[in-house]
N, C-alpha and C positions, 0 to 999 in steps of 0.2 A: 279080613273082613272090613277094617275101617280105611285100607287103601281100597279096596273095590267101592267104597261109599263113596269119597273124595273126587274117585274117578266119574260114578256117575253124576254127579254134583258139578265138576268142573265141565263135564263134557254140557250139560244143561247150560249153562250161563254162559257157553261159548256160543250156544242154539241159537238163544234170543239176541245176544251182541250181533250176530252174524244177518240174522234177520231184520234188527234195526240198522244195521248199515245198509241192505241191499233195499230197505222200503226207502231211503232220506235220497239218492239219486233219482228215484220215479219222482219224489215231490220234487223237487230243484229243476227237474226237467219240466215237470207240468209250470211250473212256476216263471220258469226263461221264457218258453211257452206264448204264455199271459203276457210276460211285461213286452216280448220283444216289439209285439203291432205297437204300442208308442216308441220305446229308444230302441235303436239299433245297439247290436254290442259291438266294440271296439273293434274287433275282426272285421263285421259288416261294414264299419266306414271305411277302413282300408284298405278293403279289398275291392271296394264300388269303385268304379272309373268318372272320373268329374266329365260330366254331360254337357260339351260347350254347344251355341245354337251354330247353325251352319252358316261358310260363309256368307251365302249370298243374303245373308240377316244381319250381320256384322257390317258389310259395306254398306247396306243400304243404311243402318241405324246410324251410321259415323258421317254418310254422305249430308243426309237429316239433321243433324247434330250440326255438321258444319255450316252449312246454309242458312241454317236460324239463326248462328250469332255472328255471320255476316262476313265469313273472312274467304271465303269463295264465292263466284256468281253461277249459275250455269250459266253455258253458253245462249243460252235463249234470253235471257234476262240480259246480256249483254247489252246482243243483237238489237232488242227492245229500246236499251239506252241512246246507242250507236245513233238511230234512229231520229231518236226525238231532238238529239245535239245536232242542228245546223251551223251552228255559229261558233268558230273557234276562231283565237287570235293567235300571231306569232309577233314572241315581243324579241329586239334586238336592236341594233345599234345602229344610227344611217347618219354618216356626216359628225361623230361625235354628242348627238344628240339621242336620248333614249327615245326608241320608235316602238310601237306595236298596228299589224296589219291585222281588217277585220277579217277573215272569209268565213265567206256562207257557203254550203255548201262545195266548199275548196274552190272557190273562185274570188279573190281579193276585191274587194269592193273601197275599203277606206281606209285610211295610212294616218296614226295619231303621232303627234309629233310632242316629245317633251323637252324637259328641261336638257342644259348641254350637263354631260355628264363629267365636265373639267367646271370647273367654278367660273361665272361668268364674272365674280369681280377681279377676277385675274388676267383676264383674257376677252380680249375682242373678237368680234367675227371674223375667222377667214385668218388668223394670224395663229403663227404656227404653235404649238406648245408641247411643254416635253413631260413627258409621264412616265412616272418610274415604271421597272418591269412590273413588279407583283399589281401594281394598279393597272396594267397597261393587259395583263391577263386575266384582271377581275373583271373589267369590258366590256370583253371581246367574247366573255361568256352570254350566248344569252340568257335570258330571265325565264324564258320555255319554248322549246319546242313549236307545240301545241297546245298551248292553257284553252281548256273547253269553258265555254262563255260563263258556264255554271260559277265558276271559280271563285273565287274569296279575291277581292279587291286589297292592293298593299294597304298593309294595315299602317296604324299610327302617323295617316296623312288627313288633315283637318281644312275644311276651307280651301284658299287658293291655291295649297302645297297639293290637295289633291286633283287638283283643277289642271296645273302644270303633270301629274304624273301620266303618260302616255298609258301604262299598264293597264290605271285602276279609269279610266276613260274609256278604254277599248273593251275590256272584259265587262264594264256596266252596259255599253249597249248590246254586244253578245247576248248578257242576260237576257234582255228586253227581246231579243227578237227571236230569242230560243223560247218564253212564256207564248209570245204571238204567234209560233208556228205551233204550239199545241193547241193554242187557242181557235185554232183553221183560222186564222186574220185573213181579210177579203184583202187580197194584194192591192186592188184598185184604189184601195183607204191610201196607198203609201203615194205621198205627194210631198211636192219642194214649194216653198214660199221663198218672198223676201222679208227681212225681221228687222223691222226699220229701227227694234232697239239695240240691236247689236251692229248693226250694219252691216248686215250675214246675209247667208243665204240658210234657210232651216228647212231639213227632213223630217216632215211630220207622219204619222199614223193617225190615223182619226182623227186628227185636227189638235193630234197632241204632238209634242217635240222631241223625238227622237235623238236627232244629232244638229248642231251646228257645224256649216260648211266654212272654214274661215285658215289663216294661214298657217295653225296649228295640226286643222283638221283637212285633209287634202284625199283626191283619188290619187291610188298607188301609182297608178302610171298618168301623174298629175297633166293634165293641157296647161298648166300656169295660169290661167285664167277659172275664178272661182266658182263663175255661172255655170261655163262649162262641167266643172268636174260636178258642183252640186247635180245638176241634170243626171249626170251617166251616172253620177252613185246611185241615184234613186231610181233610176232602169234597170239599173242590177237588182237592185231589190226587189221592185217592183216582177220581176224574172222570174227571181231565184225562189222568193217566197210564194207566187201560186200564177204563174206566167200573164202578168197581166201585161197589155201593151204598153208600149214606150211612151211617155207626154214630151210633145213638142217644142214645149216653151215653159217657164217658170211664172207661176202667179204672182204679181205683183213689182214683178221686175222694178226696177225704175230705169225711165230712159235713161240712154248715152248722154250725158255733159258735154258740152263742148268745153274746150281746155283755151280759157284765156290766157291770150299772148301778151304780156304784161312788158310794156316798155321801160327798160330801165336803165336804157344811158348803151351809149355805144361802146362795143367787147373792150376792155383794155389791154387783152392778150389769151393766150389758152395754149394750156398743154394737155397731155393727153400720158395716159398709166394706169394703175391699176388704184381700183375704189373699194375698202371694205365696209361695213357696218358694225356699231355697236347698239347695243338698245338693253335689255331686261337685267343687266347685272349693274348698270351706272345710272339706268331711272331713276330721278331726284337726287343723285350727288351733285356739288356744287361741281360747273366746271371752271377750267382756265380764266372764263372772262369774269367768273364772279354769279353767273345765272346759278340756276339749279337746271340739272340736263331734263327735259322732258322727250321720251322716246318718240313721242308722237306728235312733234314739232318737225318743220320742215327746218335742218339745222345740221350743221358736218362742222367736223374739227378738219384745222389743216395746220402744217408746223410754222407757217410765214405768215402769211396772209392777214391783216388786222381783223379785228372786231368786226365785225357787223359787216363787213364786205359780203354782197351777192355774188355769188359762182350758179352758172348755168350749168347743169350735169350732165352728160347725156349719156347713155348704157348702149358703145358700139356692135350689143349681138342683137338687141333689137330696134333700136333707133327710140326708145323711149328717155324722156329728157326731164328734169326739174331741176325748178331754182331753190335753193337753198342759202341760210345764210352761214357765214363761218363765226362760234362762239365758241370753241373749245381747240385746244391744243392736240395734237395725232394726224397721222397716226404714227406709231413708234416701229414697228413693221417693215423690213428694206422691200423694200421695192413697188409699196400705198404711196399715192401722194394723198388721199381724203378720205376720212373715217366717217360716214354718211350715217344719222338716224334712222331708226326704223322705222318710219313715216316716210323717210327719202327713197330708202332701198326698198319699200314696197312699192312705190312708185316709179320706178325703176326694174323691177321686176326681180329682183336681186334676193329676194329673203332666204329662197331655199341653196341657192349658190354658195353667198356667204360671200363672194369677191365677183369683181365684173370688170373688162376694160372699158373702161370713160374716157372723155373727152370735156375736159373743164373751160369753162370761157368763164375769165372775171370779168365781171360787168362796171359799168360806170354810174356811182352811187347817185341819183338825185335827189 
């Protein structure tokens, strides 16, 4: 009797245990249910596949991306550029001297002429010098290719260091005529004067001064004569920049001089050899006779000859001639008999040679 009791008693409390376990999974499921619309369960994210955007989203986003902060161009922006740059220079080396050529539109118009790139207080014009190898390779590099006008001028040059730099000369008017061609500048504006304060010849733009024409500043394929090249430089331009006709003549010119024939005692002999020039690295050193050398004195060193003796010069390739006096000792050079100022050898036509064959007559002092 009290095991038949026990048993229905235990079978009862196994009823309700039984029952409460099978209600508590219906709540737990109602309840995942509920929470899962906010959090995903753990299964859910791992078994979701990561949703990347397509490609043709990605290149276009990265192409976007790049562009904005400027490290590629498209090609249309190029093009655009391409365009607007007329004026590029090419700088390198002509004669030992640093050069840079303008062109416009890849046609050379003006050839800037700098300092000699050997020390000029070491060395005279036209006399030979020896340069180590690693200098003799730093040279003969040029300084670019094709530096577009836009370009940044050598820096750390102030005053007349950068007056002598051929670089930072050629690449400032580049700029100038690279603003004026977006500007549509009326070609007909571009004209040549003479500039009585330089003793030039001057390419103006609207009555403003572009370049000076003078022995530094030269056409590429120079006539030697300064009126000439100022003329055809500024025809090219005049061309290049919006085809305007060629001008005739130079405003302002001043006539031809007649070149007095100054008597000064009959020849007392003459030989004949080769003539070089010194000038911008001995301006104002004292020379041999005691003066101070002035470049732009009619004046030549010679190794015999006394003081103040007059020598007639004459440059046998083109029969141009001057008097000159001897105040300096040189040249030191085999095979110079007369190191000529550069007031001489530009009279003589000599500047861009650097050497010339002459024909010397010393004169008879009165």
């Amino acid at each position: 009797m009290n095991q038949r009791l026990w048993s229905s008693v235990t079978a009862t409390l196994l009823t309700a245990a039984l029952g409460t376990v099978l209600s508590n999974p219906a709540q737990q499921a109602q309840a995942v249910d509920q929470n899962s619309e906010g959090n995903p369960s753990a299964s859910q994210v791992q078994e979701s596949p990561a949703i990347a955007p397509p490609a043709s989203e990605q290149s276009t986003l990265q192409a976007s991306d790049v562009v904005k902060v400027g490290e590629i161009k498209s090609p249309a922006a190029t093009a655009v550029e391409e365009e607007e740059v007329i004026a590029k220079i090419h700088a390198y080396e002509l004669e030992g001297r640093q050069a840079a050529t303008l062109y416009v539109r890849s046609i050379p118009v003006l050839t800037f002429l700098g300092s000699n790139l050997v020390s000029d207080s070491d060395t005279k014009m036209g006399e030979p010098t020896e340069v180590s190898q690693p200098d003799r390779q730093k040279t003969n590099l040029p300084i670019s290719d094709a530096v577009e006008g836009t370009a940044q001028p050598s820096v750390g040059l102030a005053g007349s260091q950068s007056e002598n730099d051929a670089v930072w000369r050629a690449t400032a008017v580049a700029a100038r005529l690279n603003q004026l061609s977006l500007d549509n500048v009326d070609a007909e504006a571009i004209a040549v004067r003479w500039n009585g304060e330089c003793n030039c010849y001057s390419i103006q733009v609207n009555q403003e001064e572009l370049v000076q024409i003078n022995e530094n500043t030269i056409l590429p394929d120079t006539t030697k004569n300064q009126a000439e090249d100022a003329l055809q430089a500024t025809n090219r331009l005049r061309r290049l920049m919006g085809d305007a006709p060629p001008l005739r003549e130079i405003e302002g010119k001043p006539p031809a001089r007649a070149i007095a024939q100054v008597a000064l005692g009959p020849i007392r002999f003459q030989i004949s050899g080769i003539a070089s020039w010194y000038g911008p690295g001995f301006h104002g050193n004292t020379s041999a006779s005691g003066e101070r050398y002035n470049q732009n004195d009619l004046t030549a060193a010679h190794r015999t000859l006394p003081f103040g003796t007059n020598v007639r010069v004459t440059n046998l390739n083109n029969g141009s001639s001057v008097i000159v006096r001897i105040n300096d000792r040189g040249p030191y050079s085999r095979g110079r008999i007369i190191d000529l100022s550069a007031a001489a050898a530009r009279v003589l036509g000599m500047i861009q040679t650097g050497v010339a064959p002459v024909k010397i007559e010393v004169l008879e002092n009165r």
